[in-house]
PDBQT receptor file of N, H, CA, C and O in Angstrom, charges set to zero:
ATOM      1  N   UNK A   1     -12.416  -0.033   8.794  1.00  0.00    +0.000 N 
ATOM      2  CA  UNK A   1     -11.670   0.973   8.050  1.00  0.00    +0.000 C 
ATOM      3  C   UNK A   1     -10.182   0.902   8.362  1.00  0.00    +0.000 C 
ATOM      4  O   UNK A   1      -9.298   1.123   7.534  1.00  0.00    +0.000 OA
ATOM      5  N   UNK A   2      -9.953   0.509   9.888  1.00  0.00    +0.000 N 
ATOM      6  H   UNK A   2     -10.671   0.330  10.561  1.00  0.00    +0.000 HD
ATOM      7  CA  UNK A   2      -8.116   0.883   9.855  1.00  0.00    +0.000 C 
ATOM      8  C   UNK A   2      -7.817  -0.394   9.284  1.00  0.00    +0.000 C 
ATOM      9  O   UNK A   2      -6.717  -0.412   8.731  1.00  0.00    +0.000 OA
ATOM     10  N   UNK A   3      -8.635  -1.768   9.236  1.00  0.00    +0.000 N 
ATOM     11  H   UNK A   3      -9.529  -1.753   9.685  1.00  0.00    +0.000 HD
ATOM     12  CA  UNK A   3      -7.928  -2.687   8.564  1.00  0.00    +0.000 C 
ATOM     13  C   UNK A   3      -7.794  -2.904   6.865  1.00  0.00    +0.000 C 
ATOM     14  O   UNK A   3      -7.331  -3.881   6.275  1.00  0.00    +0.000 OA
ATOM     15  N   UNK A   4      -8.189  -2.032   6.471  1.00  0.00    +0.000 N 
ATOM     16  H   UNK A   4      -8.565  -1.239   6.950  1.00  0.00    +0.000 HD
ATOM     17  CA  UNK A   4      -8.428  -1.562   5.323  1.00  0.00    +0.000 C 
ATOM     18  C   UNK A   4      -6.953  -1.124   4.908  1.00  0.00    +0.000 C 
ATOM     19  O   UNK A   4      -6.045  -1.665   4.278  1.00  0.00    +0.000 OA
ATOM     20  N   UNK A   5      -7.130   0.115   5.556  1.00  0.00    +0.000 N 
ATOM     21  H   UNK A   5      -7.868   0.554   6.068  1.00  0.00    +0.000 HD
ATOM     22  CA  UNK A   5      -5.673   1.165   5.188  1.00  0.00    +0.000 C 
ATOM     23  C   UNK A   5      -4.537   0.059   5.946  1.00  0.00    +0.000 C 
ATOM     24  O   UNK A   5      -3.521   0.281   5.287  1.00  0.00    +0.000 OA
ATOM     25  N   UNK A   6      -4.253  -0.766   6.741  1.00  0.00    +0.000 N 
ATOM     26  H   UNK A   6      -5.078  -0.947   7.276  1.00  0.00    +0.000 HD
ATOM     27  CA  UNK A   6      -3.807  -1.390   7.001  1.00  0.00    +0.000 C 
ATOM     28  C   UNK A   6      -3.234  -2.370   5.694  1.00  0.00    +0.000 C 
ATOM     29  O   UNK A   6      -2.160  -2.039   5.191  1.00  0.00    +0.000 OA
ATOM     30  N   UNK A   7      -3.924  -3.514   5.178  1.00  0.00    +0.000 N 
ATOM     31  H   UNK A   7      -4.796  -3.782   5.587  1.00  0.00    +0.000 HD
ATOM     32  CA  UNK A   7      -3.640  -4.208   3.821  1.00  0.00    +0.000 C 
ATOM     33  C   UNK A   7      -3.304  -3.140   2.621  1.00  0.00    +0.000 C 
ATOM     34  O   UNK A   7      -2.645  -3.570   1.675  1.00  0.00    +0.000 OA
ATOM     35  N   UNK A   8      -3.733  -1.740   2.611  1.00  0.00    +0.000 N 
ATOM     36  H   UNK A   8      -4.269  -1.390   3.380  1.00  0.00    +0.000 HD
ATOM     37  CA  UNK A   8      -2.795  -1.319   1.272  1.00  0.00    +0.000 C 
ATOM     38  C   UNK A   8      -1.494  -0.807   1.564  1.00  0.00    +0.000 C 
ATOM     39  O   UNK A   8      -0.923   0.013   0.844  1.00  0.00    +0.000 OA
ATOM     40  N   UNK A   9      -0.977  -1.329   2.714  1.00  0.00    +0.000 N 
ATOM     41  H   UNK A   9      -1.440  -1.995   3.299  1.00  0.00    +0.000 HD
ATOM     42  CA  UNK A   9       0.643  -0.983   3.160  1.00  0.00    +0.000 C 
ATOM     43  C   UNK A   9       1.140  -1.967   2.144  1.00  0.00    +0.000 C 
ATOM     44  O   UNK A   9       0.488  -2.847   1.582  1.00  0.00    +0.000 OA
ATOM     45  N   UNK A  10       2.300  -1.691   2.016  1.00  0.00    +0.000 N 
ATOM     46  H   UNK A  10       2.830  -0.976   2.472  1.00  0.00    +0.000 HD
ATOM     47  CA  UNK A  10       3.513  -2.755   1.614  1.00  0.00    +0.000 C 
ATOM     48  C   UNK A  10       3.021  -3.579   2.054  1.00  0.00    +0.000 C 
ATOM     49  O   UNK A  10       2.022  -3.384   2.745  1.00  0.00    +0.000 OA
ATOM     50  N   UNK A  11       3.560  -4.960   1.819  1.00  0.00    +0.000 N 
ATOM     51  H   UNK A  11       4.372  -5.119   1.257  1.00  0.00    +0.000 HD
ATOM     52  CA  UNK A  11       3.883  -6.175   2.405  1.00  0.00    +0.000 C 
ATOM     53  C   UNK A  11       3.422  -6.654   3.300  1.00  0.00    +0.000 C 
ATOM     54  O   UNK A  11       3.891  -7.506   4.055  1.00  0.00    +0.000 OA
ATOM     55  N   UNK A  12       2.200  -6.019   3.304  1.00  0.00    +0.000 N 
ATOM     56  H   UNK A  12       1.818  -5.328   2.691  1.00  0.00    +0.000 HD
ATOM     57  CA  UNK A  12       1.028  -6.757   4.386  1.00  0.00    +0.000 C 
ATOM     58  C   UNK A  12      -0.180  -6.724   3.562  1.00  0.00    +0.000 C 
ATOM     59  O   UNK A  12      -0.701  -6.029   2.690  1.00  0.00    +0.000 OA
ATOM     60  N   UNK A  13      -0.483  -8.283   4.546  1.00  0.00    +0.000 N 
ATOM     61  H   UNK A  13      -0.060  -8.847   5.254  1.00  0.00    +0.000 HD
ATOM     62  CA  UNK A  13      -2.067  -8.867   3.907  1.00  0.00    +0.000 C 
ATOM     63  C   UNK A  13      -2.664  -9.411   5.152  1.00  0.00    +0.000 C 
ATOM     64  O   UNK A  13      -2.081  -9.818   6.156  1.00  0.00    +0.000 OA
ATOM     65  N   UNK A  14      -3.885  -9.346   4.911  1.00  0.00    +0.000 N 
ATOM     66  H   UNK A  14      -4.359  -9.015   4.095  1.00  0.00    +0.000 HD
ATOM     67  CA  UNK A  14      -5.130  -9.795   5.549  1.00  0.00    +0.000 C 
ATOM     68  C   UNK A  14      -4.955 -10.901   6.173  1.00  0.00    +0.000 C 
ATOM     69  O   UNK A  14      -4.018 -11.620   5.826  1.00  0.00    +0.000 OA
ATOM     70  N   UNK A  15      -5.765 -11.272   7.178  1.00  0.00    +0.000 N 
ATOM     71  H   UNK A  15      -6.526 -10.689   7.460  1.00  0.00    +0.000 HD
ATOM     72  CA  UNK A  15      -5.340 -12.639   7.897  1.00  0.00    +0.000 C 
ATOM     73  C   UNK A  15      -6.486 -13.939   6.895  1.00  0.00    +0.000 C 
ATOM     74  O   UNK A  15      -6.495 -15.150   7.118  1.00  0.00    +0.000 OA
ATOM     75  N   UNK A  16      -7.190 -13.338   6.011  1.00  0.00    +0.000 N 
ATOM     76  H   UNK A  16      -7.183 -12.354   5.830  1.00  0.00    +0.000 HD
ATOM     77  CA  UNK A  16      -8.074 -14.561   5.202  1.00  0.00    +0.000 C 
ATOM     78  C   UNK A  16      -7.084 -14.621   4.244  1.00  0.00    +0.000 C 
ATOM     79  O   UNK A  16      -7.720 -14.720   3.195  1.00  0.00    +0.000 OA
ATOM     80  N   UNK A  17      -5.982 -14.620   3.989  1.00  0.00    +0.000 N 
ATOM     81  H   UNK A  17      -5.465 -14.540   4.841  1.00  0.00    +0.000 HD
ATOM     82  CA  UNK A  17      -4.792 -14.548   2.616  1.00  0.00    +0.000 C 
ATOM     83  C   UNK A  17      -3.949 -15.158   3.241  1.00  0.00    +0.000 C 
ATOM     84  O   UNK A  17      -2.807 -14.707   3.146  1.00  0.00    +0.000 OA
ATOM     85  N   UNK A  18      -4.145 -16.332   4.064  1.00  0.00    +0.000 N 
ATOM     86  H   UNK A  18      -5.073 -16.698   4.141  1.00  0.00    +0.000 HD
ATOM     87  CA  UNK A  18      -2.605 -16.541   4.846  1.00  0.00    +0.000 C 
ATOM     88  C   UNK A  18      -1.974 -17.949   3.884  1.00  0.00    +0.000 C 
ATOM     89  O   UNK A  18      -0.807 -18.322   3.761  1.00  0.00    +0.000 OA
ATOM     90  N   UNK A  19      -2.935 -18.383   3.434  1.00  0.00    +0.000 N 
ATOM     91  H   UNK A  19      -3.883 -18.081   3.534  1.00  0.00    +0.000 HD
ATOM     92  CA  UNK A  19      -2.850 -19.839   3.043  1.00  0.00    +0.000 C 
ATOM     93  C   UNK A  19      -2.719 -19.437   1.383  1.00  0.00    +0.000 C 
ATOM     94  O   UNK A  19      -3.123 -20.280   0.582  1.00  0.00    +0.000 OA
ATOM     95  N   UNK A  20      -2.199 -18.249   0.904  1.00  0.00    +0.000 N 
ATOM     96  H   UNK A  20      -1.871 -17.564   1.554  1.00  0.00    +0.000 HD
ATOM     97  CA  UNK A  20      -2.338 -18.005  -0.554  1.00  0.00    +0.000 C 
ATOM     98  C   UNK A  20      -0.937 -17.225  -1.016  1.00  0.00    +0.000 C 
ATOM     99  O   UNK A  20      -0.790 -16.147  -0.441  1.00  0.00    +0.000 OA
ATOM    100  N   UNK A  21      -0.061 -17.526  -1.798  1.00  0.00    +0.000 N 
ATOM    101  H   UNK A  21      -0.181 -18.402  -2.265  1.00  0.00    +0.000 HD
ATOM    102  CA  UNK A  21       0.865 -16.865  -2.244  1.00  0.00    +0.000 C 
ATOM    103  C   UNK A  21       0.345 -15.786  -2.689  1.00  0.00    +0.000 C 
ATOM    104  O   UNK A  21      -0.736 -15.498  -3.203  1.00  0.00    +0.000 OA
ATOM    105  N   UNK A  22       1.767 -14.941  -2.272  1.00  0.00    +0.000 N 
ATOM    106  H   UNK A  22       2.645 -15.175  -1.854  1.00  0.00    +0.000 HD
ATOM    107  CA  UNK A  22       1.802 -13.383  -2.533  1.00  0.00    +0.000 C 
ATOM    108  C   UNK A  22       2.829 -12.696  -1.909  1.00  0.00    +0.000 C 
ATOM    109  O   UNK A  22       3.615 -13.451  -1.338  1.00  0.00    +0.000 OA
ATOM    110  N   UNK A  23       3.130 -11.313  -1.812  1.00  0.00    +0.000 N 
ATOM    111  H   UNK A  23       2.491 -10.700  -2.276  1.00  0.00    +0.000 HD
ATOM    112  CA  UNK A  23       3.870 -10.782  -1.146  1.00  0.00    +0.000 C 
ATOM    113  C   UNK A  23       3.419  -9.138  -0.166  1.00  0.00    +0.000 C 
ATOM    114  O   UNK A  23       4.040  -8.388   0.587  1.00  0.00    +0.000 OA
ATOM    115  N   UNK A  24       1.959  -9.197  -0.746  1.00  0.00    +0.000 N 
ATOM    116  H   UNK A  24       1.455  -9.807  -1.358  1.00  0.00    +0.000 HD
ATOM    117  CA  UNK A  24       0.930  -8.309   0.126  1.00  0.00    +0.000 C 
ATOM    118  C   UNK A  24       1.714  -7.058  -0.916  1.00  0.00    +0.000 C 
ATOM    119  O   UNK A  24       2.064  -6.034  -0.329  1.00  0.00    +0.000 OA
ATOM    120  N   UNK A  25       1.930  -7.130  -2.148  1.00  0.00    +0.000 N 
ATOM    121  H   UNK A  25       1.645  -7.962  -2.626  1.00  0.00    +0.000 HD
ATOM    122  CA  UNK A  25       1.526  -5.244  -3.287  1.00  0.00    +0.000 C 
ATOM    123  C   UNK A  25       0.496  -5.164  -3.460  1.00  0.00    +0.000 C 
ATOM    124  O   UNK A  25      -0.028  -4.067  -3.269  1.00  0.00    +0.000 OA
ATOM    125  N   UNK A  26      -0.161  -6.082  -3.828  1.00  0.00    +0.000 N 
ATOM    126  H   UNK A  26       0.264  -6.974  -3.983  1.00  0.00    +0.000 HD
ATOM    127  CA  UNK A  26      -0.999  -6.293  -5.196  1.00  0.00    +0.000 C 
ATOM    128  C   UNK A  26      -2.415  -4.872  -4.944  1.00  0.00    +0.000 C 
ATOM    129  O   UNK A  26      -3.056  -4.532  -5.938  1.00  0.00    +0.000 OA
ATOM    130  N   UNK A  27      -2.737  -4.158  -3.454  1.00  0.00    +0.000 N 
ATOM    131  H   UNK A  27      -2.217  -4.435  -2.646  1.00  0.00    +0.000 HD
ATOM    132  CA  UNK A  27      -3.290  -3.606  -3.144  1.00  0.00    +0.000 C 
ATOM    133  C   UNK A  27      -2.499  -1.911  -3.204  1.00  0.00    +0.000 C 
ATOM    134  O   UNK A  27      -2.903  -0.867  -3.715  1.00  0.00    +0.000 OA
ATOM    135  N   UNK A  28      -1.411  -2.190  -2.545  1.00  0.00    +0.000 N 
ATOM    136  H   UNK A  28      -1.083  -3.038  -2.130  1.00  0.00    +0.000 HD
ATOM    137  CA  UNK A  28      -0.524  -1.220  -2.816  1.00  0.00    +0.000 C 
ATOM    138  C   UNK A  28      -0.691  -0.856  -4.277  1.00  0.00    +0.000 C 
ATOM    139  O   UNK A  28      -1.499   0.002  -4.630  1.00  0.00    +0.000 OA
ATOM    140  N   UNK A  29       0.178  -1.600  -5.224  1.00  0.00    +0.000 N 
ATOM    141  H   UNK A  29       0.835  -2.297  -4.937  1.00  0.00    +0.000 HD
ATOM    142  CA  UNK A  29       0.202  -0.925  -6.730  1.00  0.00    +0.000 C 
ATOM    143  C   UNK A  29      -0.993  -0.364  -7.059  1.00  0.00    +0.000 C 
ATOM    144  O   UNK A  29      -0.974   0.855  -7.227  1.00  0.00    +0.000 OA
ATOM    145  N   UNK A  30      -1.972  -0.902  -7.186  1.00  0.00    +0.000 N 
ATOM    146  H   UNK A  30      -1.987  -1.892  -7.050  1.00  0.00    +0.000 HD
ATOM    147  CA  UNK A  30      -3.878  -0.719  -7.694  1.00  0.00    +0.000 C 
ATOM    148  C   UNK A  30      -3.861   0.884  -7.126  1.00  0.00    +0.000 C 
ATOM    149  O   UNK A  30      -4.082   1.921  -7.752  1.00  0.00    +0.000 OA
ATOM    150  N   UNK A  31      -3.556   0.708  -5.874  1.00  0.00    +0.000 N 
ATOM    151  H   UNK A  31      -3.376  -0.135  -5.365  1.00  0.00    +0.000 HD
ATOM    152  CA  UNK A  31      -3.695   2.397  -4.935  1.00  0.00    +0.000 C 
ATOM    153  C   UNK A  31      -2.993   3.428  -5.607  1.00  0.00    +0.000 C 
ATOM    154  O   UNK A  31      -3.421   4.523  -5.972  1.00  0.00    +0.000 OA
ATOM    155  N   UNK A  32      -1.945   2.978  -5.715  1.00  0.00    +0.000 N 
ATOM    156  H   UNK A  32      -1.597   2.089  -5.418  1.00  0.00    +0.000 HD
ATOM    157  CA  UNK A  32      -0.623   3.605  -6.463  1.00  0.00    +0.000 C 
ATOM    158  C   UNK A  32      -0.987   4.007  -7.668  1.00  0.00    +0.000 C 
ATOM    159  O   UNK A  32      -0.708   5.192  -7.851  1.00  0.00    +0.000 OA
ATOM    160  N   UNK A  33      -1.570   3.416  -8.680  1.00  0.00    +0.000 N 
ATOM    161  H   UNK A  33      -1.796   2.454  -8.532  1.00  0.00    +0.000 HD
ATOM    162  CA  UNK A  33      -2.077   3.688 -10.048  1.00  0.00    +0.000 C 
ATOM    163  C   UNK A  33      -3.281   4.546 -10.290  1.00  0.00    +0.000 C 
ATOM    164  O   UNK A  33      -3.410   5.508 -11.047  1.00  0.00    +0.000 OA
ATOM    165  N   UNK A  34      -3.935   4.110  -9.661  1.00  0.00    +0.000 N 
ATOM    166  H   UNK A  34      -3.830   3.329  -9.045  1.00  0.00    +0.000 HD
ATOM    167  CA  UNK A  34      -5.705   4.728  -9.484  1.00  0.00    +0.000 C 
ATOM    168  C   UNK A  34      -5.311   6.470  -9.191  1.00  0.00    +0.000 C 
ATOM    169  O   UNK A  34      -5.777   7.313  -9.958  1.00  0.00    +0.000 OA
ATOM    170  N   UNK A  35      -4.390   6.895  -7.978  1.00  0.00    +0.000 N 
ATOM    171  H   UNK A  35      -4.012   6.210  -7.355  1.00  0.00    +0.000 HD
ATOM    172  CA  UNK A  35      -3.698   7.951  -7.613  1.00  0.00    +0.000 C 
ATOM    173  C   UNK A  35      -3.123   8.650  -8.990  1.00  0.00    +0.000 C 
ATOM    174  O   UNK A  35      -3.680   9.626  -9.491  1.00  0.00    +0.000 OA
ATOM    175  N   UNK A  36      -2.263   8.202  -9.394  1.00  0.00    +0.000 N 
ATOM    176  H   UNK A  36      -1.810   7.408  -8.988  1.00  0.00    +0.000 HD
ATOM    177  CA  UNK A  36      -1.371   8.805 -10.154  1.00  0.00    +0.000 C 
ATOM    178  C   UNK A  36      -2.064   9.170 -11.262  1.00  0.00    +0.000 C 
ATOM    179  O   UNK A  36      -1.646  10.077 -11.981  1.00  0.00    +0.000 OA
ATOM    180  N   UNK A  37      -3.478   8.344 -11.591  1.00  0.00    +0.000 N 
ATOM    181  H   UNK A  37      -3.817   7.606 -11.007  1.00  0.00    +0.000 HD
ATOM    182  CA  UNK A  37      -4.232   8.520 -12.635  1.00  0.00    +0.000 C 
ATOM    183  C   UNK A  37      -5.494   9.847 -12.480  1.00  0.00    +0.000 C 
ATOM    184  O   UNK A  37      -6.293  10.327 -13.284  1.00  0.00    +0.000 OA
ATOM    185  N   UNK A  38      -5.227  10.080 -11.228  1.00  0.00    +0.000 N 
ATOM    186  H   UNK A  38      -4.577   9.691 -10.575  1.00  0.00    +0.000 HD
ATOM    187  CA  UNK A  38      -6.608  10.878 -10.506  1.00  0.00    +0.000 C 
ATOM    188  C   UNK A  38      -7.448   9.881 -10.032  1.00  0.00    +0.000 C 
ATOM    189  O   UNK A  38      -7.783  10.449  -8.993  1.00  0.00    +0.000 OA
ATOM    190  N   UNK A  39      -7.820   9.220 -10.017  1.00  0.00    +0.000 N 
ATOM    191  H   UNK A  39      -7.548   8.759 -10.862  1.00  0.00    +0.000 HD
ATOM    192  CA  UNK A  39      -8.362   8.182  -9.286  1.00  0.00    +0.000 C 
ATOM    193  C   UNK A  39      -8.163   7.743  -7.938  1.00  0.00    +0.000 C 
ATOM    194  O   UNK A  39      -7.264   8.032  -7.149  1.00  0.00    +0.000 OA
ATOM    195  N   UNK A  40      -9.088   7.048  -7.820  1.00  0.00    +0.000 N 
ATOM    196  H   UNK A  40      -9.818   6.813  -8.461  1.00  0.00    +0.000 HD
ATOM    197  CA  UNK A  40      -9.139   6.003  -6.109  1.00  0.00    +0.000 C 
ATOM    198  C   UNK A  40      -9.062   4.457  -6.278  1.00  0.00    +0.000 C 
ATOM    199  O   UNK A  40      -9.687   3.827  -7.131  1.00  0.00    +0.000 OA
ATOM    200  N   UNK A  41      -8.234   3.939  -5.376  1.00  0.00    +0.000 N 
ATOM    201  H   UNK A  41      -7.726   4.451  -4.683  1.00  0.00    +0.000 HD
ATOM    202  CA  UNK A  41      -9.157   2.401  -4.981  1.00  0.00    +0.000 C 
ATOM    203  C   UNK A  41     -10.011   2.272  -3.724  1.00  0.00    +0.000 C 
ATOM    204  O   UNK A  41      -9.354   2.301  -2.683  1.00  0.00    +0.000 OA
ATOM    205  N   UNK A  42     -11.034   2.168  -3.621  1.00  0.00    +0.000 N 
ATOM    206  H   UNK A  42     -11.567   2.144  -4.466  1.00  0.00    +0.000 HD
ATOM    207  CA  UNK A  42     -12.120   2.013  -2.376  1.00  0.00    +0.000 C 
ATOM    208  C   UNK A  42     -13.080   0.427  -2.375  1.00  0.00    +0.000 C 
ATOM    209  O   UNK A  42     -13.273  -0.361  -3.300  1.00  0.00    +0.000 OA
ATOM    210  N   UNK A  43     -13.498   0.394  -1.082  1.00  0.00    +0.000 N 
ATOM    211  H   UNK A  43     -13.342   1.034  -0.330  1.00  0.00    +0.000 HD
ATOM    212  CA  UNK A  43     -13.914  -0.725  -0.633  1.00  0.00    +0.000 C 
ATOM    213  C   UNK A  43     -15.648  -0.885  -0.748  1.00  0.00    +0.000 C 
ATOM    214  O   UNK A  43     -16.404   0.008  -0.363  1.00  0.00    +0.000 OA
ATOM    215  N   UNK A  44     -15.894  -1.558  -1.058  1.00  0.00    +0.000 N 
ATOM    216  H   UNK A  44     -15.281  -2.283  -1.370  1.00  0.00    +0.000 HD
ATOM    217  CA  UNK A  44     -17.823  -1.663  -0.563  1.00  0.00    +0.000 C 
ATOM    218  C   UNK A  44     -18.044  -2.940   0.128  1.00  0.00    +0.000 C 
ATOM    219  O   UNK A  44     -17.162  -3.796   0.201  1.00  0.00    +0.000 OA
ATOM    220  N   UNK A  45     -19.525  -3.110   0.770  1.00  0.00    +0.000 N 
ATOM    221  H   UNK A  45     -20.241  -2.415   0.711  1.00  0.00    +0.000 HD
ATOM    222  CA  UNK A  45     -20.078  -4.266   0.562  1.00  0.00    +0.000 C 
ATOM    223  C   UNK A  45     -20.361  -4.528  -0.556  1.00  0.00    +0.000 C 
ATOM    224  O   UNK A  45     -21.038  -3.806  -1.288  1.00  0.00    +0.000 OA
ATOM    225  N   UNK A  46     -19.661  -6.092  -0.984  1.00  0.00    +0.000 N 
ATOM    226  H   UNK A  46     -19.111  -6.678  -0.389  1.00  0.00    +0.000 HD
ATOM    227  CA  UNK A  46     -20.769  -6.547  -2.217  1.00  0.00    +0.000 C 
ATOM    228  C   UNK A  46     -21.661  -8.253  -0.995  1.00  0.00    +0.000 C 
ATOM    229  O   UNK A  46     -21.737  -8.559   0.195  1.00  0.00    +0.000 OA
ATOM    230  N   UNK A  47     -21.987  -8.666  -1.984  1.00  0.00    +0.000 N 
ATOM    231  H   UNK A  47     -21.925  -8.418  -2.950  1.00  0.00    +0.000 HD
ATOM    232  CA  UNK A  47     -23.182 -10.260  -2.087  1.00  0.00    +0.000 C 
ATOM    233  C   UNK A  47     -22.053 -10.934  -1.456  1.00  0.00    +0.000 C 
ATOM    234  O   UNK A  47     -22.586 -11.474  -0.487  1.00  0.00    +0.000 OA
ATOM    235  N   UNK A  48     -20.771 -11.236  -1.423  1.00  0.00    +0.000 N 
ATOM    236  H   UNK A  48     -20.338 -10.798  -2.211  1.00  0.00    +0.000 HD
ATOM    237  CA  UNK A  48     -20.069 -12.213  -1.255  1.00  0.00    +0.000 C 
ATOM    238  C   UNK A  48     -18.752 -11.794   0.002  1.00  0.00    +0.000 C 
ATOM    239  O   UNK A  48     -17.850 -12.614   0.173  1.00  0.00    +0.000 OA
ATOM    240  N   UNK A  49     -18.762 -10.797   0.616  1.00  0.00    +0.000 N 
ATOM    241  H   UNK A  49     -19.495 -10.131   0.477  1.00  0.00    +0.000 HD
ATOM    242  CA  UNK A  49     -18.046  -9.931   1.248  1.00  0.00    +0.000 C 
ATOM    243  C   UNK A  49     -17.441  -8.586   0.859  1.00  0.00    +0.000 C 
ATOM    244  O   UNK A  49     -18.249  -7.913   0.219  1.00  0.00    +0.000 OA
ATOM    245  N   UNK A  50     -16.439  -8.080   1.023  1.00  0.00    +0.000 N 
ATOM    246  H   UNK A  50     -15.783  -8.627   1.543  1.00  0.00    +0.000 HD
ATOM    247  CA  UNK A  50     -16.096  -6.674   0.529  1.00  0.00    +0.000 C 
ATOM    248  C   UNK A  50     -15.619  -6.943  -0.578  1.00  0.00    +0.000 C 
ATOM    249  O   UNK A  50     -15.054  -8.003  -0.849  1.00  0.00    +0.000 OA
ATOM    250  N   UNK A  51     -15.856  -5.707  -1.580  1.00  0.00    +0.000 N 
ATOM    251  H   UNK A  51     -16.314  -4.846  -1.360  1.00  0.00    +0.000 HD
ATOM    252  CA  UNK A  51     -15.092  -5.683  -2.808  1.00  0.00    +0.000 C 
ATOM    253  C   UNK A  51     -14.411  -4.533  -3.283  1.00  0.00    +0.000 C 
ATOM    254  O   UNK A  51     -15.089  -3.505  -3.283  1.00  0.00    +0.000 OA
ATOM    255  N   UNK A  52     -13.130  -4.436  -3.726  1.00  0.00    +0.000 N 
ATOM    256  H   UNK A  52     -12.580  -5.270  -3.726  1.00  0.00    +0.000 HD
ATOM    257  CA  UNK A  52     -12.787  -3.589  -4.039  1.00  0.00    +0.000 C 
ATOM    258  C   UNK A  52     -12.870  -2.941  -5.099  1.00  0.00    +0.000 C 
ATOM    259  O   UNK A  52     -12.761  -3.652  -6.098  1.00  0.00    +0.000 OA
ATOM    260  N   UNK A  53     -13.104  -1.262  -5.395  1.00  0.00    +0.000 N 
ATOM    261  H   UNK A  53     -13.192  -0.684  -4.583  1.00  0.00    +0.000 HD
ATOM    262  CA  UNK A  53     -13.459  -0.576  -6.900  1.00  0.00    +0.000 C 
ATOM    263  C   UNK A  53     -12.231  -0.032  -7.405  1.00  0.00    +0.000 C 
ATOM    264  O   UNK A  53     -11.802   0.835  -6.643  1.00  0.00    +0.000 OA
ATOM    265  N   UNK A  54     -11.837  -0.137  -7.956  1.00  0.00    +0.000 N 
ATOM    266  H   UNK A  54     -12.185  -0.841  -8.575  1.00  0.00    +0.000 HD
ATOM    267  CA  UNK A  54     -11.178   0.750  -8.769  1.00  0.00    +0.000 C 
ATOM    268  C   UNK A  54     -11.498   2.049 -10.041  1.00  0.00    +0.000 C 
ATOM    269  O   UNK A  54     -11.871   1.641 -11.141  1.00  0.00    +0.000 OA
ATOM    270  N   UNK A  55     -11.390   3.072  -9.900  1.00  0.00    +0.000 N 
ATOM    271  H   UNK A  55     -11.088   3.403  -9.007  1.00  0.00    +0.000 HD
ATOM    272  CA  UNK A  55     -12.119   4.011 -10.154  1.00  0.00    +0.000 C 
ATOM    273  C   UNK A  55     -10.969   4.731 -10.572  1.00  0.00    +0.000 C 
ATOM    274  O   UNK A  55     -10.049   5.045  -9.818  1.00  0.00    +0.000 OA
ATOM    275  N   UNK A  56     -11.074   5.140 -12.507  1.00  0.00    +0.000 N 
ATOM    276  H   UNK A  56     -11.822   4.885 -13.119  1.00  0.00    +0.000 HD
ATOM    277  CA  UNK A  56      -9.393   6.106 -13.085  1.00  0.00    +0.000 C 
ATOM    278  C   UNK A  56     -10.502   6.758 -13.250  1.00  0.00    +0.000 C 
ATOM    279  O   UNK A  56     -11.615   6.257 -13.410  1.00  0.00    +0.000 OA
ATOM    280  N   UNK A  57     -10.125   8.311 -13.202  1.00  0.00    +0.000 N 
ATOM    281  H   UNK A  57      -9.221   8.718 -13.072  1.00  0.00    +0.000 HD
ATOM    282  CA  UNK A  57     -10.918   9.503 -14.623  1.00  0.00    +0.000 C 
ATOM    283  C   UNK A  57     -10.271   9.496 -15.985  1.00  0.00    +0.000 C 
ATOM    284  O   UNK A  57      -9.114   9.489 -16.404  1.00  0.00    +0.000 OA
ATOM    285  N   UNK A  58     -11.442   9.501 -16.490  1.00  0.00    +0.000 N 
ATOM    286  H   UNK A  58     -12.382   9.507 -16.149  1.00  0.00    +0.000 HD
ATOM    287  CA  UNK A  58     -11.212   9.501 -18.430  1.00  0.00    +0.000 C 
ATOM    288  C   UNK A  58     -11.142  11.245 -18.902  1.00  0.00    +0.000 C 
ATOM    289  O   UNK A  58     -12.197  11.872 -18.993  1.00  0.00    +0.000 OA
ATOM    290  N   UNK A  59     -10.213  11.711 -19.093  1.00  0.00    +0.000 N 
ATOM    291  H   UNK A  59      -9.356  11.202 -19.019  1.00  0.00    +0.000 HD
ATOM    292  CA  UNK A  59     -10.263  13.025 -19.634  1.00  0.00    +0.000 C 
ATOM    293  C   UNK A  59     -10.590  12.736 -21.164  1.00  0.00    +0.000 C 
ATOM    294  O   UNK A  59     -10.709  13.670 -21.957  1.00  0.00    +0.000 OA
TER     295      UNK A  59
């Protein structure tokens, strides 16, 4: 969990992302949007490691 809330900071990413362009938002914004929408972004297990949901409410 803290490495979780950890990667949706700014400009930080995960240590399996080291070898991949980016600038560590791309988790940030998603958070940022999902929020502003009433929504969440949250984590699960899936089949292949964690996955992230993204979840807006539809009024």
């Amino acid at each position: 969990a803290a490495e979780i809330t950890e990667v949706i900071a700014p400009f930080r990413r995960g240590d399996n992302t080291r070898a991949i362009d980016g600038f560590g938002l791309g988790l940030t914004i998603a958070a940022t949007v999902a929020e502003q929408h009433g929504g969440r972004l949250y984590f699960e297990d899936g089949r292949r490691g964690l996955r992230a949901c993204l979840e807006i409410c539809r009024n």
